[in-house]
PDB file of N, CA, C and O in Angstrom:
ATOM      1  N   UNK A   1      42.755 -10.702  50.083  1.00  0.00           N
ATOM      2  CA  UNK A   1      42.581 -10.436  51.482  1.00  0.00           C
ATOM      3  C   UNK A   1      41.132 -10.042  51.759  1.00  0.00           C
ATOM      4  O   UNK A   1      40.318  -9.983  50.838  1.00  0.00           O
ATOM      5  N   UNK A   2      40.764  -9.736  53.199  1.00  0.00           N
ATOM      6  CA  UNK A   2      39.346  -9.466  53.347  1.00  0.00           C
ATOM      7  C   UNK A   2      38.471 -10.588  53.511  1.00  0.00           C
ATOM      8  O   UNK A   2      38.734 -11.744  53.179  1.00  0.00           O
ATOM      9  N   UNK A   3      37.488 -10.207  54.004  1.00  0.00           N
ATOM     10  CA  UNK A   3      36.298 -11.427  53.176  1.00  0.00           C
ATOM     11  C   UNK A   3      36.458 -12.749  54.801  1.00  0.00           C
ATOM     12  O   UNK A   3      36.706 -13.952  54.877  1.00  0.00           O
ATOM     13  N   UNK A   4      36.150 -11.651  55.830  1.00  0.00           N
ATOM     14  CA  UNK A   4      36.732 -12.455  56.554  1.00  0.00           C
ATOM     15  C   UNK A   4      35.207 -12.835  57.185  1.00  0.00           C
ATOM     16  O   UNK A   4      34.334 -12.876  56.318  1.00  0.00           O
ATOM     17  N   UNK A   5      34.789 -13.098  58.467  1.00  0.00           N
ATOM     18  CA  UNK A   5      33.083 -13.354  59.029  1.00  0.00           C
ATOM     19  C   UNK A   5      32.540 -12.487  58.841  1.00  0.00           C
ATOM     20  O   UNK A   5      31.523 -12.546  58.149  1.00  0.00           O
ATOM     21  N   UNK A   6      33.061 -11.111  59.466  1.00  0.00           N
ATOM     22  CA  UNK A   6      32.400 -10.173  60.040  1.00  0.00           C
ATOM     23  C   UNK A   6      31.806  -9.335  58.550  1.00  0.00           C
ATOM     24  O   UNK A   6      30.761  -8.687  58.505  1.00  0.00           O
ATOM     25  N   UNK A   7      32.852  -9.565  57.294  1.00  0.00           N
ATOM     26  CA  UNK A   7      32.222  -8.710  56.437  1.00  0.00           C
ATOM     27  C   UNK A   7      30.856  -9.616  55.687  1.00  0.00           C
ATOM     28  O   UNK A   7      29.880  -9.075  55.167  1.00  0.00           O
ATOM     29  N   UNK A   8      31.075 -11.016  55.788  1.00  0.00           N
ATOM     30  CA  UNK A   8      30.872 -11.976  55.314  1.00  0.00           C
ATOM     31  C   UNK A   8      28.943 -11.918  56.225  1.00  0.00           C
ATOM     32  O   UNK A   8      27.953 -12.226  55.563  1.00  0.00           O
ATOM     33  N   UNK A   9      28.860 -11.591  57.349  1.00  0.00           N
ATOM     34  CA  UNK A   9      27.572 -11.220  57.885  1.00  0.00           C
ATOM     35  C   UNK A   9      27.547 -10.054  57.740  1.00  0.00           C
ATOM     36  O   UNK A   9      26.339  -9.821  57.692  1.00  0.00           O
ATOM     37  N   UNK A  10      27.913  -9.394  57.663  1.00  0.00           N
ATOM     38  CA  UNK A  10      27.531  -8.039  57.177  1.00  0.00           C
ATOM     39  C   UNK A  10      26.834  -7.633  55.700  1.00  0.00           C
ATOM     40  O   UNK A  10      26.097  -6.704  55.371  1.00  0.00           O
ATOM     41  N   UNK A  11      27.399  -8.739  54.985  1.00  0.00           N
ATOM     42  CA  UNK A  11      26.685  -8.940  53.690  1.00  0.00           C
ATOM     43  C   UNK A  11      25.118  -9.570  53.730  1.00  0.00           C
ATOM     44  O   UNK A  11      24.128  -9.170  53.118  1.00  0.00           O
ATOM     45  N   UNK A  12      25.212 -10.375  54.400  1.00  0.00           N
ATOM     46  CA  UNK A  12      24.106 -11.191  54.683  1.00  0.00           C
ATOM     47  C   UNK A  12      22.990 -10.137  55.252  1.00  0.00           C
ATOM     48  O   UNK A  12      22.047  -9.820  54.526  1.00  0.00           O
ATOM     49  N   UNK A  13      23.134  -9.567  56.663  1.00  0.00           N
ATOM     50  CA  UNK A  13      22.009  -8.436  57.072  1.00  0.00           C
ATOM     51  C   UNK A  13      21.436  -7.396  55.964  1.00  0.00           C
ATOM     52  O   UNK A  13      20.269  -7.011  55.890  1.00  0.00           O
ATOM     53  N   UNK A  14      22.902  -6.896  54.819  1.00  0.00           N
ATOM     54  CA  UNK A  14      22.152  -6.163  54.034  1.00  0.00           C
ATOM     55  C   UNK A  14      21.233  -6.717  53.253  1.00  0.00           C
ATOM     56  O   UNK A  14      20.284  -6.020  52.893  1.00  0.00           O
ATOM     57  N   UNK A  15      21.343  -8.231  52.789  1.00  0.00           N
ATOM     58  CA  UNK A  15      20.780  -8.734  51.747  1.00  0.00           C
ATOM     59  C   UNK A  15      19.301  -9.331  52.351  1.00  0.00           C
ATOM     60  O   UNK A  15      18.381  -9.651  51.599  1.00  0.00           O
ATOM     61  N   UNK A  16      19.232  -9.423  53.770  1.00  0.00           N
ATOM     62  CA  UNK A  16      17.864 -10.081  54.518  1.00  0.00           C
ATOM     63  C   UNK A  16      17.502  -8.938  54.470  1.00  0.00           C
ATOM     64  O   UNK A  16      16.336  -8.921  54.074  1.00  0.00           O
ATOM     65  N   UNK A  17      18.134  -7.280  54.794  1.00  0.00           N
ATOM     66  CA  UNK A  17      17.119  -6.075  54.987  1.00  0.00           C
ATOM     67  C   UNK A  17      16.343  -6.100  53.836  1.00  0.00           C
ATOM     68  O   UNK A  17      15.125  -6.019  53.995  1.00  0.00           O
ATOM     69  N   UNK A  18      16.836  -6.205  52.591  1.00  0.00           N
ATOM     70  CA  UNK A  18      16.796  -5.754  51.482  1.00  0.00           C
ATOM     71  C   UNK A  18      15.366  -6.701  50.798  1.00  0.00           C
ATOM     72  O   UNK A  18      14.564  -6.121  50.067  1.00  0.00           O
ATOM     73  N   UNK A  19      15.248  -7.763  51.050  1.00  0.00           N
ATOM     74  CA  UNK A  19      14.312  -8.765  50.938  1.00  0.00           C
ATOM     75  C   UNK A  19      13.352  -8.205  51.692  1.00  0.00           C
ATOM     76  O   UNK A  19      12.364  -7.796  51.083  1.00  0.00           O
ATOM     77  N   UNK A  20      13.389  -8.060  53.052  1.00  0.00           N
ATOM     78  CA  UNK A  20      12.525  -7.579  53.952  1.00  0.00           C
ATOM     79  C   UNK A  20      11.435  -6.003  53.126  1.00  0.00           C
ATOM     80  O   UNK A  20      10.233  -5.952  52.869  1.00  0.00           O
ATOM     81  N   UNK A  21      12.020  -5.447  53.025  1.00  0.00           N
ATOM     82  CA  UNK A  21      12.043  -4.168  52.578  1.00  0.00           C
ATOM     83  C   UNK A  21      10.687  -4.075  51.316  1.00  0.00           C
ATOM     84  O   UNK A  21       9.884  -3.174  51.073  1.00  0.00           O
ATOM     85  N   UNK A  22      10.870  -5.302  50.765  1.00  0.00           N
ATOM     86  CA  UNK A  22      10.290  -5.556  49.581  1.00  0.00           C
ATOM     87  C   UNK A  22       8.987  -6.268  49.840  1.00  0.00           C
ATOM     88  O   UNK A  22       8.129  -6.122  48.969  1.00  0.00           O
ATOM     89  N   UNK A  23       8.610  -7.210  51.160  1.00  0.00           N
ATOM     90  CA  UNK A  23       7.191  -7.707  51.702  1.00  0.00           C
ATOM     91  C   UNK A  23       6.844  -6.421  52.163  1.00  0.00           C
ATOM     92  O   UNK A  23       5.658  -6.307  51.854  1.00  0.00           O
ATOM     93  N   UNK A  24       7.208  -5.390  52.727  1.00  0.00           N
ATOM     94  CA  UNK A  24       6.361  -4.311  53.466  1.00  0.00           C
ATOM     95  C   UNK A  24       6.121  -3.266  52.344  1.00  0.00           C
ATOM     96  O   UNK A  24       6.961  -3.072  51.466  1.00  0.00           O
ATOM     97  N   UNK A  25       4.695  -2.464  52.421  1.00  0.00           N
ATOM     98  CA  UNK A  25       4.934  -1.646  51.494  1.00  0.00           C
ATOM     99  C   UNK A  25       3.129  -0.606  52.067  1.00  0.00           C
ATOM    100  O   UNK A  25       2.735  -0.980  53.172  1.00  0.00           O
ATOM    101  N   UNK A  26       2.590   0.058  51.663  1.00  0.00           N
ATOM    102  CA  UNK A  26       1.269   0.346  51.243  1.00  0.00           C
ATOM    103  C   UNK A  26       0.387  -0.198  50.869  1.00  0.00           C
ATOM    104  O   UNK A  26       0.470  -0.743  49.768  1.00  0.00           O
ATOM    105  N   UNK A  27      -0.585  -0.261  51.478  1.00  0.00           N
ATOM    106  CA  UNK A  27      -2.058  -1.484  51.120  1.00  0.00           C
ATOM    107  C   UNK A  27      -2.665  -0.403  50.155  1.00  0.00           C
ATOM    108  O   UNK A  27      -3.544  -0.958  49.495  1.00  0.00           O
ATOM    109  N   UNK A  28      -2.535   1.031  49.783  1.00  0.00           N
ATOM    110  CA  UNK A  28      -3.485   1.647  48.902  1.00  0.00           C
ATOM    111  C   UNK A  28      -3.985   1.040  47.738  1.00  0.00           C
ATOM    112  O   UNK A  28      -5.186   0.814  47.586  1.00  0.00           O
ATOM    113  N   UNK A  29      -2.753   0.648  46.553  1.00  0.00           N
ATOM    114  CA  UNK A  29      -2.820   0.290  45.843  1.00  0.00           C
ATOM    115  C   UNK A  29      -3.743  -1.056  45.640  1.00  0.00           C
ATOM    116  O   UNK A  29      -4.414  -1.086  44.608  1.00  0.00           O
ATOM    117  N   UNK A  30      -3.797  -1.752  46.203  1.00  0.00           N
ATOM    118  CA  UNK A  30      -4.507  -3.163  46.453  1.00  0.00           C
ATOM    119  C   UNK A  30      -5.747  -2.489  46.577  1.00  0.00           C
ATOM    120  O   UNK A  30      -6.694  -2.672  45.810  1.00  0.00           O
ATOM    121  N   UNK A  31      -5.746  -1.784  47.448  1.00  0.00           N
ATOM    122  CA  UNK A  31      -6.986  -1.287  48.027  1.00  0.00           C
ATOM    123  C   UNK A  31      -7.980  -0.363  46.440  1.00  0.00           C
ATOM    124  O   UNK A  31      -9.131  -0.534  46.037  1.00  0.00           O
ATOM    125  N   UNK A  32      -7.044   0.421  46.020  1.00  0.00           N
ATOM    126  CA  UNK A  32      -7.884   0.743  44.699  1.00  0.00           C
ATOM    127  C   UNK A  32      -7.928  -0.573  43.665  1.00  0.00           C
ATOM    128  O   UNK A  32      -9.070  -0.541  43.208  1.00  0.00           O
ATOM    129  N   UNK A  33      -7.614  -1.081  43.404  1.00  0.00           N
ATOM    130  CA  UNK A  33      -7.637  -2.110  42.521  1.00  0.00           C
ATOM    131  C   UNK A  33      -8.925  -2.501  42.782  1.00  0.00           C
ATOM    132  O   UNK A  33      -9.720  -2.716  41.868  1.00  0.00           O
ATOM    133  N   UNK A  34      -9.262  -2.636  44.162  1.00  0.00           N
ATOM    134  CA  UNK A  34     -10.243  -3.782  44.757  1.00  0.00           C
ATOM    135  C   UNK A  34     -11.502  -2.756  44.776  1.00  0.00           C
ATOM    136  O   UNK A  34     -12.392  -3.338  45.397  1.00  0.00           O
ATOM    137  N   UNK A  35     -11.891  -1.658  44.420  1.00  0.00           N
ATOM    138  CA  UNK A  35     -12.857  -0.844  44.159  1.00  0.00           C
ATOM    139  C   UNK A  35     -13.543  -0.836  43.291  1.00  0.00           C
ATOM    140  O   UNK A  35     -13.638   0.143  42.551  1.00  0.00           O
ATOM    141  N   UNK A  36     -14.259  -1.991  43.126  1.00  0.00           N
ATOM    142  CA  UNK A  36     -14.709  -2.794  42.020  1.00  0.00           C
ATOM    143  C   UNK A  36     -16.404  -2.551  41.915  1.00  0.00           C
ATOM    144  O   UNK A  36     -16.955  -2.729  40.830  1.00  0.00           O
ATOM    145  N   UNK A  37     -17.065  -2.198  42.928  1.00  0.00           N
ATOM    146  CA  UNK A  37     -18.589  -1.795  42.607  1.00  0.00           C
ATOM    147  C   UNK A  37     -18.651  -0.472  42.628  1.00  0.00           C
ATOM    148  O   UNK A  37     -18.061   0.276  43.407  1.00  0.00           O
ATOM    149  N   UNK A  38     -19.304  -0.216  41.847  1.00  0.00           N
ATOM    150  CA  UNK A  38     -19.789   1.458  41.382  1.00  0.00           C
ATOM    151  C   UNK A  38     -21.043   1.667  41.435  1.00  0.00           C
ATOM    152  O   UNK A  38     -21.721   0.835  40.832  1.00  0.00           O
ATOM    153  N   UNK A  39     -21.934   3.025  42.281  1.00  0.00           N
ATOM    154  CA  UNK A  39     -22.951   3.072  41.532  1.00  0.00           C
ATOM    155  C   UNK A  39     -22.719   3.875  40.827  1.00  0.00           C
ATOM    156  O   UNK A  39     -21.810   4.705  40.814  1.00  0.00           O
ATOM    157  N   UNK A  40     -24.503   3.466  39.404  1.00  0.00           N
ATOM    158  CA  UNK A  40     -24.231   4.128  38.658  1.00  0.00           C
ATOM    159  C   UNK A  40     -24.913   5.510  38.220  1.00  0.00           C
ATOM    160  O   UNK A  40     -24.872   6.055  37.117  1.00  0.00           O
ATOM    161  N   UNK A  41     -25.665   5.996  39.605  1.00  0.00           N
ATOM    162  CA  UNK A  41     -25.851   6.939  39.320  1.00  0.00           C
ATOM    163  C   UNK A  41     -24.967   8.386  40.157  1.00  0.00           C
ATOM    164  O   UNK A  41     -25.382   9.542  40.071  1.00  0.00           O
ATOM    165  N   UNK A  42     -23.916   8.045  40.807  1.00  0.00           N
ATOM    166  CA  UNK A  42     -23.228   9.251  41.246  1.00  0.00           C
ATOM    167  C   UNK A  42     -21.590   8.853  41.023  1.00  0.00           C
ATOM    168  O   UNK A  42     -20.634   9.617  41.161  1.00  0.00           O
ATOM    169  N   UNK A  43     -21.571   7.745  40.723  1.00  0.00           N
ATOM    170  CA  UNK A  43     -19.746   6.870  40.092  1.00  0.00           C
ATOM    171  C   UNK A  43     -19.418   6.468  41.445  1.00  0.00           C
ATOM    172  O   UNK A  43     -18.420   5.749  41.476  1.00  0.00           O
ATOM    173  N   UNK A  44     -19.928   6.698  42.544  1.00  0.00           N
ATOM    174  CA  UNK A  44     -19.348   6.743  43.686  1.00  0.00           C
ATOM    175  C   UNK A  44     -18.913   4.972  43.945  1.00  0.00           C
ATOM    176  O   UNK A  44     -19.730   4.052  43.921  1.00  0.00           O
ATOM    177  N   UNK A  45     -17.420   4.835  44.187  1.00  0.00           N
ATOM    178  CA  UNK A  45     -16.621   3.301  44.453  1.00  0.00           C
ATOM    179  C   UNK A  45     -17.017   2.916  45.495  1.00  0.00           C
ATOM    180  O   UNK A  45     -17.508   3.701  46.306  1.00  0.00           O
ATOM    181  N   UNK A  46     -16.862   1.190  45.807  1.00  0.00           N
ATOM    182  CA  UNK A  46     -17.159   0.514  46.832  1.00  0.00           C
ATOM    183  C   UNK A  46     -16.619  -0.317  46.829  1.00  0.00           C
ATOM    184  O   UNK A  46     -16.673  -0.976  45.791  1.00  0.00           O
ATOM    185  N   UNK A  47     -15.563  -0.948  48.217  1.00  0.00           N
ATOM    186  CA  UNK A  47     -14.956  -2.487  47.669  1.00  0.00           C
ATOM    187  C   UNK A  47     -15.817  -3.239  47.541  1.00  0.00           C
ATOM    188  O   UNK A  47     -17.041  -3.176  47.650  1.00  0.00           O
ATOM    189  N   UNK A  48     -14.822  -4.297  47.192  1.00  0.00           N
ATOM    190  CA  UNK A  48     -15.187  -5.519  46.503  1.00  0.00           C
ATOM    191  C   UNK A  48     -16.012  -6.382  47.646  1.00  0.00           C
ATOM    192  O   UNK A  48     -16.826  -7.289  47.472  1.00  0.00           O
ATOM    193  N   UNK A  49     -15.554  -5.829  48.808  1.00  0.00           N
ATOM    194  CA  UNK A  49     -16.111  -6.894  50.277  1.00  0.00           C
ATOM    195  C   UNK A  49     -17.519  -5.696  50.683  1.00  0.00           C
ATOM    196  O   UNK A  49     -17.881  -5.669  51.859  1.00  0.00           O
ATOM    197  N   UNK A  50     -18.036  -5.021  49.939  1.00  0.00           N
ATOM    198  CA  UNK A  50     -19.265  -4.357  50.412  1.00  0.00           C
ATOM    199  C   UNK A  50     -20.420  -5.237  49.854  1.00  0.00           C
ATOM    200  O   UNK A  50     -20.637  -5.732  48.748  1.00  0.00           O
ATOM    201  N   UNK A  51     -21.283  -5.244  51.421  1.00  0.00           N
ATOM    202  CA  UNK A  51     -22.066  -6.136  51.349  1.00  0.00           C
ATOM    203  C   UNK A  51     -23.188  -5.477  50.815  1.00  0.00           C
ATOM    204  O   UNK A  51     -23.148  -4.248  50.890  1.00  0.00           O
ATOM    205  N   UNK A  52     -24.544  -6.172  50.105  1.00  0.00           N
ATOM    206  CA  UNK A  52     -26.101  -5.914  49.627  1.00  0.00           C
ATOM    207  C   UNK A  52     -26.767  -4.612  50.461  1.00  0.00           C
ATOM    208  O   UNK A  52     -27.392  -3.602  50.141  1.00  0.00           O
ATOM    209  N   UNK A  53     -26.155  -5.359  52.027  1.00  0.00           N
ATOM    210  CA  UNK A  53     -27.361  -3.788  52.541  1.00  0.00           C
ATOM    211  C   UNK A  53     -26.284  -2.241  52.752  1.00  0.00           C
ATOM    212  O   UNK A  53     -26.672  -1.101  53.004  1.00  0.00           O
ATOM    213  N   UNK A  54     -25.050  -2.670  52.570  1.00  0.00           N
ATOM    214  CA  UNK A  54     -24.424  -1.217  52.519  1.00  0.00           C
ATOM    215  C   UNK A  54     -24.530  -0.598  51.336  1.00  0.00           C
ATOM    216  O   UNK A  54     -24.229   0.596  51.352  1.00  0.00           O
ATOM    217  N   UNK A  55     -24.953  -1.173  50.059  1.00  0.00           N
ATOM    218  CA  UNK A  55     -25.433  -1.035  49.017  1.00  0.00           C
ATOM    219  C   UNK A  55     -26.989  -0.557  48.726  1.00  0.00           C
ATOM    220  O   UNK A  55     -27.249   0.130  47.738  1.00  0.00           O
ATOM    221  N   UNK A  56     -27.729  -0.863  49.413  1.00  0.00           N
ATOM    222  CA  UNK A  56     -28.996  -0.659  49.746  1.00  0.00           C
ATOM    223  C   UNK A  56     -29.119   0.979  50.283  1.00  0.00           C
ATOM    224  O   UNK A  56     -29.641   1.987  49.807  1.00  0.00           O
ATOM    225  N   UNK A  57     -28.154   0.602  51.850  1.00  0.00           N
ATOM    226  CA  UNK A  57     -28.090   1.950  52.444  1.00  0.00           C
ATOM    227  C   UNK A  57     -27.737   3.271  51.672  1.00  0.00           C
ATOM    228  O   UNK A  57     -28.350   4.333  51.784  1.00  0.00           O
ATOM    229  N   UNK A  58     -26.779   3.060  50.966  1.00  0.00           N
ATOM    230  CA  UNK A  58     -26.463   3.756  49.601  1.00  0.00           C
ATOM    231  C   UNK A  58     -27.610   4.645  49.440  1.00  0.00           C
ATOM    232  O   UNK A  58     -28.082   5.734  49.767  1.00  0.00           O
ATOM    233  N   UNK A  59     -27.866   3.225  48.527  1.00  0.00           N
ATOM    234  CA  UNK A  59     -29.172   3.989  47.215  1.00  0.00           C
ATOM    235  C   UNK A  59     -30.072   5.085  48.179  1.00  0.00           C
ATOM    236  O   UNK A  59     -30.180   6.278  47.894  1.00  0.00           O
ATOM    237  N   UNK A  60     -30.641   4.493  49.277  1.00  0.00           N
ATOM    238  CA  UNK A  60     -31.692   5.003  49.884  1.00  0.00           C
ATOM    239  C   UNK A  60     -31.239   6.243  50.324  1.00  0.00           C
ATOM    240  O   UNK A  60     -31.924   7.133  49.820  1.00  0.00           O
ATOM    241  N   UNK A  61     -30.200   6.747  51.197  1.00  0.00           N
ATOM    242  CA  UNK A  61     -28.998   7.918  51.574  1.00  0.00           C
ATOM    243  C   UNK A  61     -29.259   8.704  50.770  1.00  0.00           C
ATOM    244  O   UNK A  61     -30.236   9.425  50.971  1.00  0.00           O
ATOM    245  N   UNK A  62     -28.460   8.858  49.536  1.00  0.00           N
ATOM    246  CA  UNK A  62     -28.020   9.379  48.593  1.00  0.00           C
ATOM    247  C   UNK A  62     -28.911   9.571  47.116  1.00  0.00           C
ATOM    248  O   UNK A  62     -28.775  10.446  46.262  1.00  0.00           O
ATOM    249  N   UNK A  63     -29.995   8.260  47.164  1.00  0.00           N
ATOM    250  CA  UNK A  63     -30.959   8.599  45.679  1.00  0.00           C
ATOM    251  C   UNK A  63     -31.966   8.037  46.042  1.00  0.00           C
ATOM    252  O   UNK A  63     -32.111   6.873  45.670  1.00  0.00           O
ATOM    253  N   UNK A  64     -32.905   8.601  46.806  1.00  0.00           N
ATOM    254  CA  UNK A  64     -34.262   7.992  47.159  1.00  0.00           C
ATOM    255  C   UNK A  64     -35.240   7.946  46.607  1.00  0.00           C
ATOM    256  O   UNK A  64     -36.300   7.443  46.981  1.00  0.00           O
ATOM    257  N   UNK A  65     -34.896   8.676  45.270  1.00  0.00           N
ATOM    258  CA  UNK A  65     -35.681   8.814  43.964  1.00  0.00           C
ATOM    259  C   UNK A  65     -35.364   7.644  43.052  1.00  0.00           C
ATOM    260  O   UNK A  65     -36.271   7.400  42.256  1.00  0.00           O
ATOM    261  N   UNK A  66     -34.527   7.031  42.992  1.00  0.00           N
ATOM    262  CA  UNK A  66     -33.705   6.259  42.559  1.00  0.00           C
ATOM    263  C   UNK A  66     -33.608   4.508  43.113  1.00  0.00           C
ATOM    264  O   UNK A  66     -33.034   4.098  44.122  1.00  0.00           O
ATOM    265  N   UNK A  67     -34.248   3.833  42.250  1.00  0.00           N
ATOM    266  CA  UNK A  67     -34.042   2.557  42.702  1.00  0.00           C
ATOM    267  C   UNK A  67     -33.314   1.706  43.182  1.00  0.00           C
ATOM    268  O   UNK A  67     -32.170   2.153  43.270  1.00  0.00           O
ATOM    269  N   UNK A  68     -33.388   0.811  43.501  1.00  0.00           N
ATOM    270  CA  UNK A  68     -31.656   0.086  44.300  1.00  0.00           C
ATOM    271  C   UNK A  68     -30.916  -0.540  42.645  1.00  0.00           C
ATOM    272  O   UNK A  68     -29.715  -0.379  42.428  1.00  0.00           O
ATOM    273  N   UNK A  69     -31.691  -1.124  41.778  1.00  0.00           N
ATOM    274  CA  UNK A  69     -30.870  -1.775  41.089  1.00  0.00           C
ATOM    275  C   UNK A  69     -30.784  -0.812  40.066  1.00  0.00           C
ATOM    276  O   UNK A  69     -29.755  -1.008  39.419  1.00  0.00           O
ATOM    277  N   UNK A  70     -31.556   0.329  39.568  1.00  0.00           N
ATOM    278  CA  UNK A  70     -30.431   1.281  38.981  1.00  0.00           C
ATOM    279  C   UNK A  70     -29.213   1.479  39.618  1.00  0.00           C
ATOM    280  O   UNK A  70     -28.218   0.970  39.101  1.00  0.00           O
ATOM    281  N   UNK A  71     -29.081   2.235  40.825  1.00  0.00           N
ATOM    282  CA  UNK A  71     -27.569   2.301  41.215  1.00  0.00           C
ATOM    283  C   UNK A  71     -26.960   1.081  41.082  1.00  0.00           C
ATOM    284  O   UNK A  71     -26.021   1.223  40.299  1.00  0.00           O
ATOM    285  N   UNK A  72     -27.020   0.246  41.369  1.00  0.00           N
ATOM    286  CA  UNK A  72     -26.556  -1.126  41.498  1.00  0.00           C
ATOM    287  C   UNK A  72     -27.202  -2.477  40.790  1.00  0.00           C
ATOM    288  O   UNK A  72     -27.901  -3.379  41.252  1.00  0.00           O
ATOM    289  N   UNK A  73     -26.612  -2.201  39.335  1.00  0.00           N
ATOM    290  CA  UNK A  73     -27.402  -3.499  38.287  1.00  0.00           C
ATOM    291  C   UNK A  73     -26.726  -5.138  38.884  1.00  0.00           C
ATOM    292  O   UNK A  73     -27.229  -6.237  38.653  1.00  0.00           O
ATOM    293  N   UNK A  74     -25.856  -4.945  39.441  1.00  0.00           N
ATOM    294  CA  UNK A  74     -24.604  -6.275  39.818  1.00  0.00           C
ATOM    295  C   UNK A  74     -25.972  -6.804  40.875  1.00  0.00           C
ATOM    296  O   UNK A  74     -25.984  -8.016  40.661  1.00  0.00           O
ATOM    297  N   UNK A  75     -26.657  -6.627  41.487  1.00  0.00           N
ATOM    298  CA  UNK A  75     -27.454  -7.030  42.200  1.00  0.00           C
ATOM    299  C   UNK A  75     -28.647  -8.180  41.925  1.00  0.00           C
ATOM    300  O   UNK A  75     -29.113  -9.142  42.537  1.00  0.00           O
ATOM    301  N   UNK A  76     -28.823  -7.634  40.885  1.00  0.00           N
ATOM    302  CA  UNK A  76     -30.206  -8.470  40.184  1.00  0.00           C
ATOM    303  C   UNK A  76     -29.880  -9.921  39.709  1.00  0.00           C
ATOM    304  O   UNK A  76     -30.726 -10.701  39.270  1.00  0.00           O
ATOM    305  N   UNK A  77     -28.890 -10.118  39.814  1.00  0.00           N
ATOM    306  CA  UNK A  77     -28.296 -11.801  39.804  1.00  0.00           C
ATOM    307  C   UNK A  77     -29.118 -12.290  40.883  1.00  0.00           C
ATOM    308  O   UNK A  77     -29.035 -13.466  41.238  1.00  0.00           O
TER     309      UNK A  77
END
């Protein structure tokens, strides 16, 4: 007995929530992963999408004693 539409979609909504549930989540994680430039004279992270002159701005900010491609050897390519 049983097993009639109504339980029969009722199964179904739990199993689409449940899928659903699993695309949504926290971008943090991605987001540290992707913290891929460092300088190297204070460790301080930078994503991966930071451009040359926010890198620049950096050095100059923070180590004006300090050259751009010490903090940042990835540059000199």
């Amino acid at each position: 007995m049983g097993g009639g539409n109504g339980q029969k979609a009722k199964m179904a909504r739990e199993r689409n929530l449940e899928k659903q549930k699993g695309a949504k989540g926290s971008q943090l994680e991605a987001n540290k992963k992707a913290m891929n430039i460092q300088c190297k004279v204070c460790m301080q992270t930078f994503i991966c999408t930071t451009s040359e002159v926010k890198c620049k701005e950096h050095a100059e900010a923070k180590h004006p004693k300090s050259d751009l491609f010490t903090c940042f050897p990835h540059l000199k390519n």
